[in-house]
N, CA, C and O atoms as a Tripos MOL2 file, in Angstrom:
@<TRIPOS>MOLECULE
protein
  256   255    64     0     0
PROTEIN
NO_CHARGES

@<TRIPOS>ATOM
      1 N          76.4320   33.0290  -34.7640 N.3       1 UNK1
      2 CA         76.4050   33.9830  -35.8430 C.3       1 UNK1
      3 C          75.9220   35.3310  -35.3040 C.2       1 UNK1
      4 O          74.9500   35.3240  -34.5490 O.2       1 UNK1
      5 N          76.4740   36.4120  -35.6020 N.am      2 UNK2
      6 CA         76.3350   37.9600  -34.9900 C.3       2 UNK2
      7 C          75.0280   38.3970  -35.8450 C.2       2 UNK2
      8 O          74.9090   37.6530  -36.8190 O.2       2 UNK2
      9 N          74.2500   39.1520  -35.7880 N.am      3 UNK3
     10 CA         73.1440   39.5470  -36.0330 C.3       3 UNK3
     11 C          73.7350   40.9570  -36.6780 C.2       3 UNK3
     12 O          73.6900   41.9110  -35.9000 O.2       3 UNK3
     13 N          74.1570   41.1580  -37.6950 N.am      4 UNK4
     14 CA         74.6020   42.5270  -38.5830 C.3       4 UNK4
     15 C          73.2950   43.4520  -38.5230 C.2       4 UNK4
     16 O          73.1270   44.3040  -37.6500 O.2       4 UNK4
     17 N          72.3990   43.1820  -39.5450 N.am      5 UNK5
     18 CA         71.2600   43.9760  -39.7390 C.3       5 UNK5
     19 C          69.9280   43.4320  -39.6180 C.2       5 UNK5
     20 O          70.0310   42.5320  -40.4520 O.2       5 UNK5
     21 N          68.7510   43.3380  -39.1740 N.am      6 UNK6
     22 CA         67.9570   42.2820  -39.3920 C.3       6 UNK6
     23 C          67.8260   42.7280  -40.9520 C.2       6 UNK6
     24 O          68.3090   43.7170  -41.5040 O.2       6 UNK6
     25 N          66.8300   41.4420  -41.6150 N.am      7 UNK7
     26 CA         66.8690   41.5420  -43.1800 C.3       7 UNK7
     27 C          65.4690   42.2390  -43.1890 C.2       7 UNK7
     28 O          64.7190   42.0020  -42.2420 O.2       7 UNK7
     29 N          65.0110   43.1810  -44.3050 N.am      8 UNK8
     30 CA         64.2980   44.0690  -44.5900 C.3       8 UNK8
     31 C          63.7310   44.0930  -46.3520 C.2       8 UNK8
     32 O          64.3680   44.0160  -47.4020 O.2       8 UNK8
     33 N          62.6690   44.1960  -46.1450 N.am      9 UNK9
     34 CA         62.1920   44.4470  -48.1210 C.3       9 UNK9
     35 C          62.5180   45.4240  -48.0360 C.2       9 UNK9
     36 O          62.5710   46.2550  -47.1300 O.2       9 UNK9
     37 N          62.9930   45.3480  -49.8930 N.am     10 UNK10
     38 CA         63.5480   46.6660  -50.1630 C.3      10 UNK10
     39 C          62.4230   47.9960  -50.2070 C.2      10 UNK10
     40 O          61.2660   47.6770  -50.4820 O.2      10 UNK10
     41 N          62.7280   49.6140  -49.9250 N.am     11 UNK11
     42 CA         62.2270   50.6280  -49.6170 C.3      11 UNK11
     43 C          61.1030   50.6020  -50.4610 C.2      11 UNK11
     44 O          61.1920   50.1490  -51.6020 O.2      11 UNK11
     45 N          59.8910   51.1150  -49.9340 N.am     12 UNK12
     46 CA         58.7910   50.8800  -50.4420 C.3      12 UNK12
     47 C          58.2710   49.8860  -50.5970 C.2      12 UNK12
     48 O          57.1210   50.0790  -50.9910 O.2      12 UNK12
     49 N          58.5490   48.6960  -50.4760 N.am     13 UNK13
     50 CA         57.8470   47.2610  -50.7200 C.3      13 UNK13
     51 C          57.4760   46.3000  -49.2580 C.2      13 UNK13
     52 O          58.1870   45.6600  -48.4840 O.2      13 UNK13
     53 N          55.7800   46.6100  -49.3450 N.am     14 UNK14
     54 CA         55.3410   45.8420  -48.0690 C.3      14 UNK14
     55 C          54.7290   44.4640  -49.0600 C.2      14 UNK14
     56 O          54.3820   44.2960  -50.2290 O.2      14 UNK14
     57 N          54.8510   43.5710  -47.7040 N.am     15 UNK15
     58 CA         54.4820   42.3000  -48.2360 C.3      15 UNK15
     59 C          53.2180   41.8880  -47.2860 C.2      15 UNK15
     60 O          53.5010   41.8500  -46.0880 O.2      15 UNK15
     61 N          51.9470   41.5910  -47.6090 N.am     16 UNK16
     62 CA         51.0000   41.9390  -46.6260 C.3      16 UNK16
     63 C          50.0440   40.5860  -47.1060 C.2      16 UNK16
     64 O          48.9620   40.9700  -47.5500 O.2      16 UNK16
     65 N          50.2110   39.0250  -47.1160 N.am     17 UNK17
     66 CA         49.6660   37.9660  -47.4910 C.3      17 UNK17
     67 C          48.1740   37.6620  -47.0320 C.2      17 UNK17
     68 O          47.5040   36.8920  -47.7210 O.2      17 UNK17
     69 N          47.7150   38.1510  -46.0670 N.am     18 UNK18
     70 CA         46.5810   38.4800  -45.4170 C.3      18 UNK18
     71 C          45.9180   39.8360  -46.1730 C.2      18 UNK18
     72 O          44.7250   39.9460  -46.4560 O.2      18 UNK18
     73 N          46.3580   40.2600  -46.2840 N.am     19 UNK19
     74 CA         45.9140   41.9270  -46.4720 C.3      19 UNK19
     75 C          46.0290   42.8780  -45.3910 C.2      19 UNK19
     76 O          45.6780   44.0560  -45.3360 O.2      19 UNK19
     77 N          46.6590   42.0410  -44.4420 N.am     20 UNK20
     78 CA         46.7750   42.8550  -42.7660 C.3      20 UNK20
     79 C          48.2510   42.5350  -42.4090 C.2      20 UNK20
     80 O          49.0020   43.5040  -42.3070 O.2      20 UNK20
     81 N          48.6470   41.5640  -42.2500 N.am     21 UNK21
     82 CA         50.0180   41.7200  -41.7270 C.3      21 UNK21
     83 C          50.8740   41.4540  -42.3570 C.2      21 UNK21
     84 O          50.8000   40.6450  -43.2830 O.2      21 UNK21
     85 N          51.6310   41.9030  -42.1100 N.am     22 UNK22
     86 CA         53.4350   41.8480  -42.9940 C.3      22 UNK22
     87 C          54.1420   40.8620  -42.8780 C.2      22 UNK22
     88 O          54.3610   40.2120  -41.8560 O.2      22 UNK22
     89 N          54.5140   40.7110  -43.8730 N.am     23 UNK23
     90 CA         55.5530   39.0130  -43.6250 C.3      23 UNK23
     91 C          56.9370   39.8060  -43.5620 C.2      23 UNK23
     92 O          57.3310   40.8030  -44.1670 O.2      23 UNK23
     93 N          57.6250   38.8440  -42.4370 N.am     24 UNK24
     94 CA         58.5170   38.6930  -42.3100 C.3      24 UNK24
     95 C          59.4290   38.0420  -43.4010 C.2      24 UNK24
     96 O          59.2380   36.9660  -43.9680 O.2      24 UNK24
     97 N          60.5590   39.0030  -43.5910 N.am     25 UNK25
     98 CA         61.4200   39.0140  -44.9130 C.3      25 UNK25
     99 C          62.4350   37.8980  -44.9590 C.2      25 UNK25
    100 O          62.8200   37.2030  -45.8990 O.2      25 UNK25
    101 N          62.7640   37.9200  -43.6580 N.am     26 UNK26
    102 CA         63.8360   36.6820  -43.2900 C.3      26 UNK26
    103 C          63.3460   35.0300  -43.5210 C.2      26 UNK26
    104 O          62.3220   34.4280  -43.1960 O.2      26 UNK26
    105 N          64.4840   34.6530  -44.1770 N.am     27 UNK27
    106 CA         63.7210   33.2860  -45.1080 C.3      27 UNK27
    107 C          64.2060   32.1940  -43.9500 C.2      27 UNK27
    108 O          64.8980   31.2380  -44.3000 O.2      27 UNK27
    109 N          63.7870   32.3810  -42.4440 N.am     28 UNK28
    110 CA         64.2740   31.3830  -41.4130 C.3      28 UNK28
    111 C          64.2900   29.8370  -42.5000 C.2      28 UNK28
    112 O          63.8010   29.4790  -43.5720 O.2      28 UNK28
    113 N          65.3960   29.1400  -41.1570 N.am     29 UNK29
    114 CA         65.6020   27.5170  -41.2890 C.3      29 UNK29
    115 C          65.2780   27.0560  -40.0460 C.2      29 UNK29
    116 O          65.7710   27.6390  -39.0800 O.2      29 UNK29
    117 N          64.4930   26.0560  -39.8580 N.am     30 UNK30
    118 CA         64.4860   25.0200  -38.6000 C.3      30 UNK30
    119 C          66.0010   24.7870  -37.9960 C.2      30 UNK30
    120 O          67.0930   24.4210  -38.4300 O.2      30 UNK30
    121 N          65.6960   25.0140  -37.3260 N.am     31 UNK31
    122 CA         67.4550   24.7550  -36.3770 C.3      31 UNK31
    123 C          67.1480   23.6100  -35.0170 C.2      31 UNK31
    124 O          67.8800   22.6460  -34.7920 O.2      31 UNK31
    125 N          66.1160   23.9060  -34.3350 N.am     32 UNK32
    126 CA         65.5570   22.8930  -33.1160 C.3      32 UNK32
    127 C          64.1210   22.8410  -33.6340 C.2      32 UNK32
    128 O          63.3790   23.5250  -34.3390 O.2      32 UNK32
    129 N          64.0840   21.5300  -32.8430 N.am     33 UNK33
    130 CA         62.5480   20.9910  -32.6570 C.3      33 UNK33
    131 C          62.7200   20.1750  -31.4750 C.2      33 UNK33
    132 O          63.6150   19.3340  -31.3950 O.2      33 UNK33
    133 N          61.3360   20.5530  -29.9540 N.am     34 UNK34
    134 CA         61.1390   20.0560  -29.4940 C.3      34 UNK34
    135 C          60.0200   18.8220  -29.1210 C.2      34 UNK34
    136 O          59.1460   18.5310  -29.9370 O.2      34 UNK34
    137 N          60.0810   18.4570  -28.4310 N.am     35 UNK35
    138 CA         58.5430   17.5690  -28.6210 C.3      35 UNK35
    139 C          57.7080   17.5890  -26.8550 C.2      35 UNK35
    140 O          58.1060   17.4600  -25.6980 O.2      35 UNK35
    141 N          56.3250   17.8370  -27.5740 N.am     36 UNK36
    142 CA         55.2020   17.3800  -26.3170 C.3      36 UNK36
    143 C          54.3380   18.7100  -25.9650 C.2      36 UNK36
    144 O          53.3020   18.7350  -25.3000 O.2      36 UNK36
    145 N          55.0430   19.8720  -26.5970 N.am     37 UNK37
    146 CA         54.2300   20.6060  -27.9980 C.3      37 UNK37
    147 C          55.5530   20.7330  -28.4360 C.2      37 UNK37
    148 O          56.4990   20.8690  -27.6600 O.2      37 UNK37
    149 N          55.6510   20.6950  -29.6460 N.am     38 UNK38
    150 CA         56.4990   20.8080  -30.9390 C.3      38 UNK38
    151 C          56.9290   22.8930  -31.0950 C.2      38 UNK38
    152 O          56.3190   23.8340  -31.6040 O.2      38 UNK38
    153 N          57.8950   22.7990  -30.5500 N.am     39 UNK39
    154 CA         59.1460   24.0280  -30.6630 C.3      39 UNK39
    155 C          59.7040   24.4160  -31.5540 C.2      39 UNK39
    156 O          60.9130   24.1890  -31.5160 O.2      39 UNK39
    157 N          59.1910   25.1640  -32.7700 N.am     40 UNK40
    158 CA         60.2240   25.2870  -34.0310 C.3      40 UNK40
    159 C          61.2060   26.8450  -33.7930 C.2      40 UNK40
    160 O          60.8810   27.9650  -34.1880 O.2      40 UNK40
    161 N          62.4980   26.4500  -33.0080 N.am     41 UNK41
    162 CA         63.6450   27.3580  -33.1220 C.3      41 UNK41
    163 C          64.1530   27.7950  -34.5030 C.2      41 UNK41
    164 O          65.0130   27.0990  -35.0420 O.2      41 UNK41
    165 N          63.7040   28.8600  -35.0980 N.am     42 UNK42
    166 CA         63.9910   29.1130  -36.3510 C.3      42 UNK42
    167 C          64.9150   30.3180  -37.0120 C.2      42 UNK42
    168 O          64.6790   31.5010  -36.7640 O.2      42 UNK42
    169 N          65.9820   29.8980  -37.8700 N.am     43 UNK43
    170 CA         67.3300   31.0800  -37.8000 C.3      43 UNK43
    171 C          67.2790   31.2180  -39.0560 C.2      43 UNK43
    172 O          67.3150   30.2940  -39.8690 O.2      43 UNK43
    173 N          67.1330   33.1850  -39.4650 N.am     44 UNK44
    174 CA         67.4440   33.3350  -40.6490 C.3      44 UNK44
    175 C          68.9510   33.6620  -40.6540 C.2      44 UNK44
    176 O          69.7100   34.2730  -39.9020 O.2      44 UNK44
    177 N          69.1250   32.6190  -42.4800 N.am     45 UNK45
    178 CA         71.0110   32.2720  -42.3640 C.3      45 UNK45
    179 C          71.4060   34.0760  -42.6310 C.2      45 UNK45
    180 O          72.4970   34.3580  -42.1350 O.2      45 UNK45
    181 N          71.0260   34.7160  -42.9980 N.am     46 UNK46
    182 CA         71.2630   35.7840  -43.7350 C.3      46 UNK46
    183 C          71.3880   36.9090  -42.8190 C.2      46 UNK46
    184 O          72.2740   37.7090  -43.1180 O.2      46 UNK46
    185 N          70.7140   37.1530  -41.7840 N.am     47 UNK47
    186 CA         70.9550   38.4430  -40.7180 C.3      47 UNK47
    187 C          71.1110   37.3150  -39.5140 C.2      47 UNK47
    188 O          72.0790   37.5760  -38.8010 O.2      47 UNK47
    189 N          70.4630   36.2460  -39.1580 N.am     48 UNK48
    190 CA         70.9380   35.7040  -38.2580 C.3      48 UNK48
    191 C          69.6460   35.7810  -37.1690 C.2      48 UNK48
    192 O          69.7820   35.0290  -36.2040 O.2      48 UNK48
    193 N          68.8300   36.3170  -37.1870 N.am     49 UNK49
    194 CA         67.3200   36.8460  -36.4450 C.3      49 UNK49
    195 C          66.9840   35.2830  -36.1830 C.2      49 UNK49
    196 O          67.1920   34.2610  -36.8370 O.2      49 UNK49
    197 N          66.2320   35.6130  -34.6500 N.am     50 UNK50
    198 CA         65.6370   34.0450  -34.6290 C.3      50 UNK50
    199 C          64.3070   34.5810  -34.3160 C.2      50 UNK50
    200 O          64.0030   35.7050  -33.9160 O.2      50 UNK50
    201 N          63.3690   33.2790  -34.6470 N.am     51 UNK51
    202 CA         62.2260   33.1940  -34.6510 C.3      51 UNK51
    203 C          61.4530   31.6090  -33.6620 C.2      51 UNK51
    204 O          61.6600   30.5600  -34.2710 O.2      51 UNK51
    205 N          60.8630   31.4830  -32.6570 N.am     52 UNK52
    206 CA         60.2040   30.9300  -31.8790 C.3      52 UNK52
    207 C          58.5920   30.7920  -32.2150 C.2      52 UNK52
    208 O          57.6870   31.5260  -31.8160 O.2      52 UNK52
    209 N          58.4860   29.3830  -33.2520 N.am     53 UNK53
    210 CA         56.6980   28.9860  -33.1210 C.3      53 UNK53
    211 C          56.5900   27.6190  -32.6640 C.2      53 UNK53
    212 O          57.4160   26.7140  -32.7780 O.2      53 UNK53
    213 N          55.2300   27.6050  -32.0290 N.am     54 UNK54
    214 CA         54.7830   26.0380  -31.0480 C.3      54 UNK54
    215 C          53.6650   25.9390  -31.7630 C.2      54 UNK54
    216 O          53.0950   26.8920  -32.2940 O.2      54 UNK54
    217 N          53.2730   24.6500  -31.8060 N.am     55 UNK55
    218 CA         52.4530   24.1500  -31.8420 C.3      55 UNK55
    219 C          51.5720   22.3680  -31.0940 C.2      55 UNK55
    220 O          51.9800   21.2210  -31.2760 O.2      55 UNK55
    221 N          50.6110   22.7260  -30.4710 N.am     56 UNK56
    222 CA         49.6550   21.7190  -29.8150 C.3      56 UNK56
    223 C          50.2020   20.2420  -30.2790 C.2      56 UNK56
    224 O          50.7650   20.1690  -31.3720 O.2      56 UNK56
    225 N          50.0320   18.9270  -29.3820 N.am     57 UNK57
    226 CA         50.2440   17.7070  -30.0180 C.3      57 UNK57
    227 C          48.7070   17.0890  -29.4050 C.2      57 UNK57
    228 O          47.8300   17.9210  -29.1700 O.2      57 UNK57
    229 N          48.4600   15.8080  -29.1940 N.am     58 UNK58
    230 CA         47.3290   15.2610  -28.3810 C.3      58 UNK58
    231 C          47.6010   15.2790  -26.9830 C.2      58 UNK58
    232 O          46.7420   15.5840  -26.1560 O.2      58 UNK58
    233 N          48.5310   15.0270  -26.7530 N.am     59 UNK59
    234 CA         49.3650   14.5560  -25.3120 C.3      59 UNK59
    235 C          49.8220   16.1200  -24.9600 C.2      59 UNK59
    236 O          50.6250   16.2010  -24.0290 O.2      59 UNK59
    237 N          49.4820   17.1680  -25.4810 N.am     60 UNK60
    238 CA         50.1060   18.5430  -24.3630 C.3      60 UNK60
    239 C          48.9410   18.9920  -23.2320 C.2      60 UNK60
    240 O          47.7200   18.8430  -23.2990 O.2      60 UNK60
    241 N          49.5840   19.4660  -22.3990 N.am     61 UNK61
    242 CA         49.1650   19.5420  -21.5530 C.3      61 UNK61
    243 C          49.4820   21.0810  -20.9950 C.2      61 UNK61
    244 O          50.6200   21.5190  -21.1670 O.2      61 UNK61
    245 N          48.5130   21.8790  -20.3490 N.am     62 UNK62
    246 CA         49.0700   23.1690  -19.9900 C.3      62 UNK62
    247 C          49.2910   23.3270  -18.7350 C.2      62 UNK62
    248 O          48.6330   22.8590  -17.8060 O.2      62 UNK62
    249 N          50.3700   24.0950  -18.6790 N.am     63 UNK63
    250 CA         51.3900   24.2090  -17.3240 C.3      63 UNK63
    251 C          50.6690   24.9730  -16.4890 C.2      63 UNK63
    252 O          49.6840   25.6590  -16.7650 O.2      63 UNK63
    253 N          51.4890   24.7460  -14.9010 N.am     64 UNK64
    254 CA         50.6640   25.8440  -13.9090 C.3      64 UNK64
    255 C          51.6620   27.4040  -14.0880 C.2      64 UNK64
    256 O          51.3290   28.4230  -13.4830 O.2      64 UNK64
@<TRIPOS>BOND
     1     1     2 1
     2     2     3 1
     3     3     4 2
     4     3     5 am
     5     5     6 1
     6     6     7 1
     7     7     8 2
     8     7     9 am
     9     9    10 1
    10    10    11 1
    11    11    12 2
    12    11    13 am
    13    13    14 1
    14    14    15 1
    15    15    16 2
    16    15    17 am
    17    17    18 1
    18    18    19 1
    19    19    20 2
    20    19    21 am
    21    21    22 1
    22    22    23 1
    23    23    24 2
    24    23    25 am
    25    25    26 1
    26    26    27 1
    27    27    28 2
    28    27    29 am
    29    29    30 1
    30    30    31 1
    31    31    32 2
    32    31    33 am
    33    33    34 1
    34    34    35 1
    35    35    36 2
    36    35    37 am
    37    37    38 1
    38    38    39 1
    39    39    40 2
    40    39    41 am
    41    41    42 1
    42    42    43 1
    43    43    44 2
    44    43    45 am
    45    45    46 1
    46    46    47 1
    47    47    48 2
    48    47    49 am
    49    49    50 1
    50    50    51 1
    51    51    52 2
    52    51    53 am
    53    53    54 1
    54    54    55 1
    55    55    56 2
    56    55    57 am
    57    57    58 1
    58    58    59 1
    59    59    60 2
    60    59    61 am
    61    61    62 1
    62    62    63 1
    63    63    64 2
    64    63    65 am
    65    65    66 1
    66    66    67 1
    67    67    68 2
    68    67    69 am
    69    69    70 1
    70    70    71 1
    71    71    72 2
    72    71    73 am
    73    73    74 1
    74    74    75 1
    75    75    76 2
    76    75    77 am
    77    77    78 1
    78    78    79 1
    79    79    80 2
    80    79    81 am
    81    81    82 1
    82    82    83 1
    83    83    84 2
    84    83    85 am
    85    85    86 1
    86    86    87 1
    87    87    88 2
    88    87    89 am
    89    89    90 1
    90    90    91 1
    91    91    92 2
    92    91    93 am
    93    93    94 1
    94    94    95 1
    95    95    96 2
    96    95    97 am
    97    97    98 1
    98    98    99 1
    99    99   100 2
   100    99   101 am
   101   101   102 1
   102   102   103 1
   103   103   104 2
   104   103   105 am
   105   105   106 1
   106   106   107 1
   107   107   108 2
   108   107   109 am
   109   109   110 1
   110   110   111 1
   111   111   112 2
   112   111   113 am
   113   113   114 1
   114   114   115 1
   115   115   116 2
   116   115   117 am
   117   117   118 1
   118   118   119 1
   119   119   120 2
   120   119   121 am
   121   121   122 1
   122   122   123 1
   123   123   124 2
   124   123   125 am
   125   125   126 1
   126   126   127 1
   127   127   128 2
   128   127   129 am
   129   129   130 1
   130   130   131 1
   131   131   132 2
   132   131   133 am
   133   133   134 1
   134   134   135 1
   135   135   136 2
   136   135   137 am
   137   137   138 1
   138   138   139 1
   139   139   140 2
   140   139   141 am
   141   141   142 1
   142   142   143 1
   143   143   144 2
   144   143   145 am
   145   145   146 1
   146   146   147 1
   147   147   148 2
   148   147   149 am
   149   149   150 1
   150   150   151 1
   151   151   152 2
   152   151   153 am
   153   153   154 1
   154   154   155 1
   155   155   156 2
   156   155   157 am
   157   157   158 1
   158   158   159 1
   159   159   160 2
   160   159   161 am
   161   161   162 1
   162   162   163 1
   163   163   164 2
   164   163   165 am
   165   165   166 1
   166   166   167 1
   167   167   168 2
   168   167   169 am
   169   169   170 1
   170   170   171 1
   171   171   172 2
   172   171   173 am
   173   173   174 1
   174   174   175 1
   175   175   176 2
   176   175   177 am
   177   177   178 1
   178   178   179 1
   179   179   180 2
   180   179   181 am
   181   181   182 1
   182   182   183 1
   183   183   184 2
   184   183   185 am
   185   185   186 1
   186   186   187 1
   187   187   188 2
   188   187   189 am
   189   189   190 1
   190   190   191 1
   191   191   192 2
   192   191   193 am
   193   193   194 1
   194   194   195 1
   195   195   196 2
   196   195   197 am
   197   197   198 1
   198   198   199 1
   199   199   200 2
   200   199   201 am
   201   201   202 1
   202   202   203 1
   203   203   204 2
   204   203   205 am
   205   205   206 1
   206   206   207 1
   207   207   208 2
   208   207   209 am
   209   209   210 1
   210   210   211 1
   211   211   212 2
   212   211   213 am
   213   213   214 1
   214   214   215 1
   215   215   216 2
   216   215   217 am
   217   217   218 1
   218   218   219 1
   219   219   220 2
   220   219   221 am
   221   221   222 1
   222   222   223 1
   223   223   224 2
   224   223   225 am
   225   225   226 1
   226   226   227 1
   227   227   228 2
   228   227   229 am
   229   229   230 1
   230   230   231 1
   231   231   232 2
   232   231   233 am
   233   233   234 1
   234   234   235 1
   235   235   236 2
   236   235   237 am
   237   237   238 1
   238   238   239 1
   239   239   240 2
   240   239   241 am
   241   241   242 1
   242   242   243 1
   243   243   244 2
   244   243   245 am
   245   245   246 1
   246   246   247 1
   247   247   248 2
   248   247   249 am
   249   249   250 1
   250   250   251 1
   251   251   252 2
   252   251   253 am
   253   253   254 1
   254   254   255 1
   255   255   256 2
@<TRIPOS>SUBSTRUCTURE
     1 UNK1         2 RESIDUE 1 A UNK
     2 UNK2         6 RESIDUE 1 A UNK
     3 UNK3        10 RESIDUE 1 A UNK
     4 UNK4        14 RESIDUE 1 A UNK
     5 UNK5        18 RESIDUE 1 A UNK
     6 UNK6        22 RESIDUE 1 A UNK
     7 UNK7        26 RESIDUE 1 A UNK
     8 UNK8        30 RESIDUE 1 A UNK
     9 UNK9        34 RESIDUE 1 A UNK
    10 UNK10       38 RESIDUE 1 A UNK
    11 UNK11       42 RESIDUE 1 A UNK
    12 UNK12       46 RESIDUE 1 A UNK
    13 UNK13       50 RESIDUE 1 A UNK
    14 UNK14       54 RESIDUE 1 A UNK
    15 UNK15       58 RESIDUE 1 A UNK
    16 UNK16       62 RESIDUE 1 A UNK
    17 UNK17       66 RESIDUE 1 A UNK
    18 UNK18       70 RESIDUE 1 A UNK
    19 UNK19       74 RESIDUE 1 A UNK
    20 UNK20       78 RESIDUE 1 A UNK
    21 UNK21       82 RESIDUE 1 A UNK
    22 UNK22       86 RESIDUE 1 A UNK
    23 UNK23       90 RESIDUE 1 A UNK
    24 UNK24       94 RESIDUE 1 A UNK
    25 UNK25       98 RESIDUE 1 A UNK
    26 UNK26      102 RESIDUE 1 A UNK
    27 UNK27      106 RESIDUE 1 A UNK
    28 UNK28      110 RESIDUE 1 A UNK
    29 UNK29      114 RESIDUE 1 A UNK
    30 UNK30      118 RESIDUE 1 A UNK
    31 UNK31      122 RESIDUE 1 A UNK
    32 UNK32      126 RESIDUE 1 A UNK
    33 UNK33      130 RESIDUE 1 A UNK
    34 UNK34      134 RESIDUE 1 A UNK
    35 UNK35      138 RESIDUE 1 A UNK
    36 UNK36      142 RESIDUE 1 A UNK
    37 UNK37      146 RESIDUE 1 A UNK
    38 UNK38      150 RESIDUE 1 A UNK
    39 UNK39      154 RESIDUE 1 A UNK
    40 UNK40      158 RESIDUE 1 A UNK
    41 UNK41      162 RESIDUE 1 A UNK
    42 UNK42      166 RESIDUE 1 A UNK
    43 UNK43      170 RESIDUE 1 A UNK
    44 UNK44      174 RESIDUE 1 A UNK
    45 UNK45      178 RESIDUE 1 A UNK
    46 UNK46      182 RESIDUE 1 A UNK
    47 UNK47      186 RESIDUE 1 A UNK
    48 UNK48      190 RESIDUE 1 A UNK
    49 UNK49      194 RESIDUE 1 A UNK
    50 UNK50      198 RESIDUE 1 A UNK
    51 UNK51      202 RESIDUE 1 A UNK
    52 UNK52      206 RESIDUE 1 A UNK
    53 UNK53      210 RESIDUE 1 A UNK
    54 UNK54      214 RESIDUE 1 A UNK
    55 UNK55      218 RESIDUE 1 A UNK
    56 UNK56      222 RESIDUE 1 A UNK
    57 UNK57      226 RESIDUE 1 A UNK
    58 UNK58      230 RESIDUE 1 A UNK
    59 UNK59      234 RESIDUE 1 A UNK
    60 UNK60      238 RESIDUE 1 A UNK
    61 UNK61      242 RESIDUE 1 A UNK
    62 UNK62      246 RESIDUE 1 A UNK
    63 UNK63      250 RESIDUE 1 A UNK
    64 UNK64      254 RESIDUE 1 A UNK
């Protein structure tokens, strides 16, 4: 899928759930998951933007 525009709130409207940072507008979907730490490859359907979060398991281990 081609990446047209990334997606954006409309003019004037920040979204700030913390009171500090801005959320991201794009309503990603899980697309991959890896395991041994857990890889969430995440694609919003709508501009197409991807997004990359990990998270720790018991068994990870950090690389050299």
């Amino acid at each position: 899928m081609a990446v047209l525009s990334k997606c954006s709130w409309p003019d004037g409207v920040s979204v700030k759930p913390d009171g500090v940072n801005e959320l991201d507008p794009c309503p990603y979907e899980e697309t991959e998951v890896w395991r041994n730490v857990t890889v969430h490859v995440l694609r919003c359907p709508i501009c197409g933007a991807q997004e990359i979060v990990w998270e720790r398991q018991p068994d990870t281990e950090e690389g050299e």
